[in-house]
C-alpha positions in Angstrom: 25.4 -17.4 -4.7 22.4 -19.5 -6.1 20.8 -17.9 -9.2 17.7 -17.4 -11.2 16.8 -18.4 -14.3 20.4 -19.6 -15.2 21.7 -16.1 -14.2 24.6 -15.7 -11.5 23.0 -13.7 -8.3 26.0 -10.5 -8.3 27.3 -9.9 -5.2 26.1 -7.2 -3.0 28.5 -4.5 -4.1 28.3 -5.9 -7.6 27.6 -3.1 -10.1 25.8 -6.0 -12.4 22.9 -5.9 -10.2 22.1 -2.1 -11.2 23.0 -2.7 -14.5 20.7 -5.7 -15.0 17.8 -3.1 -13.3 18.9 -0.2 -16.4 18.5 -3.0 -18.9 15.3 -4.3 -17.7 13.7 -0.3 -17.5 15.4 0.6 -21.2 13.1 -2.2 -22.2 9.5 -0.8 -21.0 8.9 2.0 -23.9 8.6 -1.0 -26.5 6.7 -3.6 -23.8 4.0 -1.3 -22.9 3.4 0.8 -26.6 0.4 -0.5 -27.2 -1.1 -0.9 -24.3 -4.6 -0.8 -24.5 -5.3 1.3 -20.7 -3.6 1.9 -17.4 -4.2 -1.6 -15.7 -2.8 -3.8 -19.3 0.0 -1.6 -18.8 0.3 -2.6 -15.1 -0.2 -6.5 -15.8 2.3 -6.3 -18.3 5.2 -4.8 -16.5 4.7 -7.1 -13.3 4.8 -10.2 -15.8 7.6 -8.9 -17.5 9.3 -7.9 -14.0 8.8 -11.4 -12.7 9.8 -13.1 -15.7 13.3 -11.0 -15.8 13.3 -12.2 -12.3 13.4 -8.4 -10.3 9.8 -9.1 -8.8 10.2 -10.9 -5.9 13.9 -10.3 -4.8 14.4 -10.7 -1.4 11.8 -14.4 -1.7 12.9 -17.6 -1.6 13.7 -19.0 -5.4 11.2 -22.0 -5.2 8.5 -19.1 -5.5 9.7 -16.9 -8.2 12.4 -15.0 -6.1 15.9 -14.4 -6.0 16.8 -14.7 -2.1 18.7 -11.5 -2.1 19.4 -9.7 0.7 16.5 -6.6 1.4 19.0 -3.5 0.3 18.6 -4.8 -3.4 14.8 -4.3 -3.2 16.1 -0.5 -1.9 18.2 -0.7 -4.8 16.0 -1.6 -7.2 14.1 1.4 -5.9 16.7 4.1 -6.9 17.5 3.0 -10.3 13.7 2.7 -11.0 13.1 6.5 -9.6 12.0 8.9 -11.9 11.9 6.0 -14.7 8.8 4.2 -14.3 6.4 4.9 -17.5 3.2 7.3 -16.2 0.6 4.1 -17.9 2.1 2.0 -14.9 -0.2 2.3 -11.6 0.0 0.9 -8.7 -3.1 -1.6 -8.7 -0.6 -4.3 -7.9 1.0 -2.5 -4.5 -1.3 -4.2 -2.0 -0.6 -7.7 -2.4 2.8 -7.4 -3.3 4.0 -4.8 -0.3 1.7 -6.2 2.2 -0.6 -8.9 1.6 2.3 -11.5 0.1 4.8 -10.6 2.3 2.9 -11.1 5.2 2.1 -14.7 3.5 5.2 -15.8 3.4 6.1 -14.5 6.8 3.5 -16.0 8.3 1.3 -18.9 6.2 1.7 -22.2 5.9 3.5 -24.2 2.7 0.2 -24.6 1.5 -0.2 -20.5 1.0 3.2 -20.0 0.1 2.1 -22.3 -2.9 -1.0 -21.3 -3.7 -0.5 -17.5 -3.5 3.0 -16.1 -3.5 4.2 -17.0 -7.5 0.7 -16.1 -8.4 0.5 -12.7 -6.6 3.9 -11.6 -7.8 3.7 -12.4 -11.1 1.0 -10.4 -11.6 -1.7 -13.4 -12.1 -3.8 -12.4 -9.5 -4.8 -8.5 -7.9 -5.3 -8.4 -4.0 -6.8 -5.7 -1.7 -7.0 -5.1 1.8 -9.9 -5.6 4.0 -9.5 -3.9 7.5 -11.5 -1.1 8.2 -15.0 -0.9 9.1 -18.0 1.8 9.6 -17.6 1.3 13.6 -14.0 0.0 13.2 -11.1 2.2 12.0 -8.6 3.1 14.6 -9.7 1.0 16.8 -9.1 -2.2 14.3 -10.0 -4.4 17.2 -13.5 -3.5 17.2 -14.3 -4.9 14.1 -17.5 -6.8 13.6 -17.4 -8.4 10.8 -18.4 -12.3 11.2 -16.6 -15.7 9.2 -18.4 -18.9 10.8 -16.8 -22.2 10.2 -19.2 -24.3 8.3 -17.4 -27.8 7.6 -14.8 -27.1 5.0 -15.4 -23.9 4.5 -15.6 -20.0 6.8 -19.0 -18.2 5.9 -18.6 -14.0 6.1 -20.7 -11.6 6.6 -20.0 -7.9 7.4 -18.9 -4.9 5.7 -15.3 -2.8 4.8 -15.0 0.5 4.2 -11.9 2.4 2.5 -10.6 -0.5 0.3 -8.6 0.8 -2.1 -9.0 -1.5 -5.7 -11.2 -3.7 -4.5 -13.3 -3.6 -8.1 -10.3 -4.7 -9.6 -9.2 -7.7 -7.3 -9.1 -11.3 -7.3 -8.4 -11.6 -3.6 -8.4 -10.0 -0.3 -6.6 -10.1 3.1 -9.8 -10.4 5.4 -9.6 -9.7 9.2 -12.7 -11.3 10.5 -14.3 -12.1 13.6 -14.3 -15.8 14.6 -14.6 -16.3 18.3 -16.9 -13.3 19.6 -16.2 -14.8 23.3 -12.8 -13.8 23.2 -11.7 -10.2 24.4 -11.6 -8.2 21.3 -7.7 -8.6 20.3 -8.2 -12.3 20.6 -10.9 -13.6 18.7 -9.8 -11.9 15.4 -8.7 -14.3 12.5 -6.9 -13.5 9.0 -8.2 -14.9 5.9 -7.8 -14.8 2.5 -11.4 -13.5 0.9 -12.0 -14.7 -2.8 -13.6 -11.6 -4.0 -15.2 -12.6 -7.2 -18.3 -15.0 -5.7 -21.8 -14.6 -4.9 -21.9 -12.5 -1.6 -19.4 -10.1 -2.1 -20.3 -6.4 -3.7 -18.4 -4.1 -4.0 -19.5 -0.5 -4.1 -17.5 2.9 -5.3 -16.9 5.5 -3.3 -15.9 8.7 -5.1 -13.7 11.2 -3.1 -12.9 15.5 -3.4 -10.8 14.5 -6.3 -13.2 13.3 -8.5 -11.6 10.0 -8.7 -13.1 6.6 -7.2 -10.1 5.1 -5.6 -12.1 3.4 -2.4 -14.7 1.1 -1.8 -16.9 0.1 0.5 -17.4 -3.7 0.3 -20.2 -6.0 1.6 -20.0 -9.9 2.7 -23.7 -11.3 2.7 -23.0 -15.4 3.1 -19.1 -15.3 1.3 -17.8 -18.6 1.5 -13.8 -19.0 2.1 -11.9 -22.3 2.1 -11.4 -23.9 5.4 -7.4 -23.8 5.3 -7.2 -19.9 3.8 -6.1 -18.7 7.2 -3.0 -16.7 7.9 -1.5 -18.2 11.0 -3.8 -19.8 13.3 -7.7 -19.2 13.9 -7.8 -16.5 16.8 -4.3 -15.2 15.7 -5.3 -12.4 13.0 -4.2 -9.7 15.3 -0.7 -10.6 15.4 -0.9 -11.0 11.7 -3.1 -7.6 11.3 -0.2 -6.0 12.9 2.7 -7.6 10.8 0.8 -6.7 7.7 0.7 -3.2 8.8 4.5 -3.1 9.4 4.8 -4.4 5.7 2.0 -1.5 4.5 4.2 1.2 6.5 7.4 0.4 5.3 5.9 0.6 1.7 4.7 3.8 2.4 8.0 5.3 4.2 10.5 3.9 0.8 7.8 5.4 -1.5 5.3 2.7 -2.1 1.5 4.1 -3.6 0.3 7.8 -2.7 3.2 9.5 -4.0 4.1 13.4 -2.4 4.0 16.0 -5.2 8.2 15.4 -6.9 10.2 18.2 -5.6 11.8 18.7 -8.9 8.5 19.2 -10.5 7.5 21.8 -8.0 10.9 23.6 -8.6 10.0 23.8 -12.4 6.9 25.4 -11.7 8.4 27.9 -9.3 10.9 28.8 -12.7 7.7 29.1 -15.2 6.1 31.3 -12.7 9.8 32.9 -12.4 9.2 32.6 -8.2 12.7 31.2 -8.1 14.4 34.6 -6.9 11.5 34.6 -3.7 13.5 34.1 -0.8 10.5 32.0 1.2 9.9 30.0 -2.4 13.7 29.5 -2.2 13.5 28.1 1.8 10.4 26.4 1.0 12.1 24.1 -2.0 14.8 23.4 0.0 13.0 22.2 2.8 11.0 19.5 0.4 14.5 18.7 -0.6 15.8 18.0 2.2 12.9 16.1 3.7 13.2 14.2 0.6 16.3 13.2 1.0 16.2 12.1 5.0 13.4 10.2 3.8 16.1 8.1 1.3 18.3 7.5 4.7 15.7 7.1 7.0 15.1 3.9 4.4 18.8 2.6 4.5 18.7 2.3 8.1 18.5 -1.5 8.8 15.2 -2.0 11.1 14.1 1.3 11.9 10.1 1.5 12.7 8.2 1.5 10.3 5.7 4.2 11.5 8.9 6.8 11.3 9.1 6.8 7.7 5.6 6.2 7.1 5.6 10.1 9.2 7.9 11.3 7.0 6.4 10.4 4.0 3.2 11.9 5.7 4.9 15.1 6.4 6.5 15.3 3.0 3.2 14.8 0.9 1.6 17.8 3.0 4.0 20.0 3.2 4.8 19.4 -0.8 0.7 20.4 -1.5 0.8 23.3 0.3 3.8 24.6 -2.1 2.0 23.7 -5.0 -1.0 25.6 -3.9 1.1 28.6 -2.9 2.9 28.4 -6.3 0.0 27.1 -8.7 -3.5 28.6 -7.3 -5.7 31.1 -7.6 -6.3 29.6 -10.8 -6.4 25.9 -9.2 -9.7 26.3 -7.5 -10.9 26.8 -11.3 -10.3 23.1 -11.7 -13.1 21.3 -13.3 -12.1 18.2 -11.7 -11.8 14.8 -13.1 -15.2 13.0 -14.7 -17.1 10.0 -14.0 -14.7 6.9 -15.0 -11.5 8.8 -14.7 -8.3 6.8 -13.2 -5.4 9.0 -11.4 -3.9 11.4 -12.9 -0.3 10.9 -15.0 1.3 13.6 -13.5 1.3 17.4 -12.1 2.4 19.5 -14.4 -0.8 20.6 -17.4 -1.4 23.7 -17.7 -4.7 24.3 -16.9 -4.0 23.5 -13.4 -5.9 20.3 -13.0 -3.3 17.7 -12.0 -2.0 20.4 -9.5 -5.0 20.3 -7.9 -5.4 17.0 -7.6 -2.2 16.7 -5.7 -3.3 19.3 -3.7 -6.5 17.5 -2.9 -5.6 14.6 -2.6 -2.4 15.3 -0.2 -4.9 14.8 3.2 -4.5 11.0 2.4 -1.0 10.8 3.2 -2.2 11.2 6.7 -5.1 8.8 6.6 -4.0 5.6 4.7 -2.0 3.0 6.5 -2.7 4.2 9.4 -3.7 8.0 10.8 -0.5 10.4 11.8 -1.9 10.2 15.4 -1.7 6.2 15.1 1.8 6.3 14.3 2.4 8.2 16.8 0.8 6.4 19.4 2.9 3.4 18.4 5.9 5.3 18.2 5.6 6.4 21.9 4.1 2.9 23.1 6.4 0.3 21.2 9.4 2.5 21.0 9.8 5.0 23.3 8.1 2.7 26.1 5.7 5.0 27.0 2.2 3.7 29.0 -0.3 2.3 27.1 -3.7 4.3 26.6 -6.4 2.9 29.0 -8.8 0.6 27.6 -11.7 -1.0 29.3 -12.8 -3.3 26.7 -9.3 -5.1 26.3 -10.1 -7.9 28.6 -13.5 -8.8 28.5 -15.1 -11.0 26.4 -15.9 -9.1 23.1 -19.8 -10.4 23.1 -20.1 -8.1 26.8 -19.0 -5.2 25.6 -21.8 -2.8 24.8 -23.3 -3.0 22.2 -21.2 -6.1 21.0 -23.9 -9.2 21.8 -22.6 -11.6 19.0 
């Protein structure tokens, strides 16, 4: 099998693989001791990770992979759980679940090189630009505007509920580019340098205190002519194979993370609730919807809105124990201040990082697509069910009301 880095590629069944994955996590206590904050702790580990060459490994070697088959990335996964050091976030998820995969699906050699080695090494940070004030489940409608202008696309618009877009380099932009096209048609995917003249990007703080969106605003951005993934008039396709990637993140455990069952079982011992027969039911259940979640993600090309449900379900269900087991005292919760990252964790006794999880749980049904999305898709795309009716689908997007161009 080819290798990396001078080091022989183990066969699938090869216990070398896992072992190379424990050596590599033994090592992150020293890499990341004096780490000055949250993101240098997050740059360093994806360097490191791509320099020990577990960053990239189902992508092709000439970019910084390892060409392995998917299951090791699941792999990978497992030995990491329950490992990873709480100073390691997640500001890299976006481009590497989503953005960069759909790149090398779908871009030309040109991207591939430009992007992928970058991306996954942790060089450069990218966030997802999608939704819009008049635009969120129904995508299509978006109105944001790129204009060719000789070498270069000229945005403007705005995007609402991107997550760490003040700390990105890049974004995956779905823009309008042909407003006499019917809605679906005349969408284009481009890559959005996001530190230039023209793009501002504004905080929006949510329930928990923490400032994990943004709304962004294009006044004039300029993009290079050749940024686009695909073809001009083809982001749709590409919107939609970026949210399979963003899905299938979500559903094997990628960003928002449910509240751990084994933490809530602790807290159901220190408030000696363990003997409760519904406390008892209720743990179980979070168990066992953890672990169809771990099958659901060994099954080889199940839809990605199934275990994005699950996760959904799981995250939910998981708050509602916490505030059964932790409250009344977690409405007390002074909540996080001004400049305040995530929280590390769920188990301080005062209650606060219980609540967060508690507040924060509505997300898991929100991001990547609402729980009523997925199952729209599920019913449409899978079960064959008819589509909902549409009367804007076919008609030139600059005649539907309200849409002049």
């Amino acid at each position: 099998m080819p290798s990396h880095s001078g080091r022989q590629v183990p066969a699938l069944d090869d216990p070398a693989f896992r072992l190379e994955v424990q050596s590599f996590l033994n090592g992150l206590p020293d890499l990341l001791v004096d780490a000055s904050d949250p993101l240098d702790a997050t740059r360093r580990y994806r360097s490191a990770l791509f320099e020990a060459g577990l960053a990239a490994l189902d992508y092709p070697v000439e970019y910084g992979g390892r060409g392995l088959d998917r299951r090791y990335v699941e792999a990978f996964r497992q030995e990491a759980s329950g490992r990873m050091p709480r100073e390691i976030g997640h500001v890299y998820g976006i481009g590497v679940d989503m953005c960069l995969p759909t790149i090398r699906d779908h871009g030309d050699a040109a991207l591939k090189e430009r992007f992928l080695r970058s991306g996954l090494s942790g060089e450069e940070v990218w966030c997802q630009l999608y939704s819009e004030p008049g635009a969120g489940s129904d995508l299509a409608g978006l109105t944001t505007r790129a204009v060719r202008d000789g070498d270069e696309w000229v945005v403007t618009g705005q995007k609402v509920w991107t997550s760490g877009a003040q700390h990105s380099d890049l974004g995956i932009l779905l823009a309008r580019t042909d407003w006499e096209a019917p809605k679906h048609r005349g969408i284009s995917m481009l890559v959005l340098p996001m530190r230039q003249p023209g793009v501002e990007v504004r905080p929006l703080r949510q329930m928990t205190g923490v400032a994990q969106f943004n709304e962004v605003f294009m006044d004039g951005a300029r993009i290079p002519a050749n940024w686009v993934v695909g073809n001009p008039g083809d982001g749709w396709r590409m919107a939609v194979a970026l949210l399979a990637h963003e899905r299938s993140s979500i559903g094997a455990g990628g960003g928002r993370q449910p509240i751990p069952t084994d933490r809530l079982i602790e807290l159901a011992r220190h408030h000696a609730r363990t003997s409760d027969p519904l406390v008892r039911q209720e743990l179980a259940d979070l168990h066992i919807g953890t672990r169809i979640i771990r099958w659901l993600n060994q099954r080889d090309d199940i839809h990605p809105s199934i275990t994005k449900l699950w996760r959904s379900r799981q995250g939910r269900a998981a708050a509602a124990v916490a505030a059964r087991l932790a409250f009344p005292g977690g409405p007390a919760w002074v909540g996080a201040s001004a400049g305040d990252s995530e929280p590390d964790g769920f188990e301080d006794p005062d209650g606060s990082h219980w609540a967060y999880g508690v507040l924060d749980a509505c997300a898991h049904s929100l991001g990547g697509g609402t729980d009523e999305i997925q199952s729209n898709t599920l019913g449409e795309r899978v079960l064959g069910l008819p589509r909902e009716p549409a009367v804007d689908r076919d008609i030139p997007f600059n005649q539907v009301p309200g849409m002049n161009g």
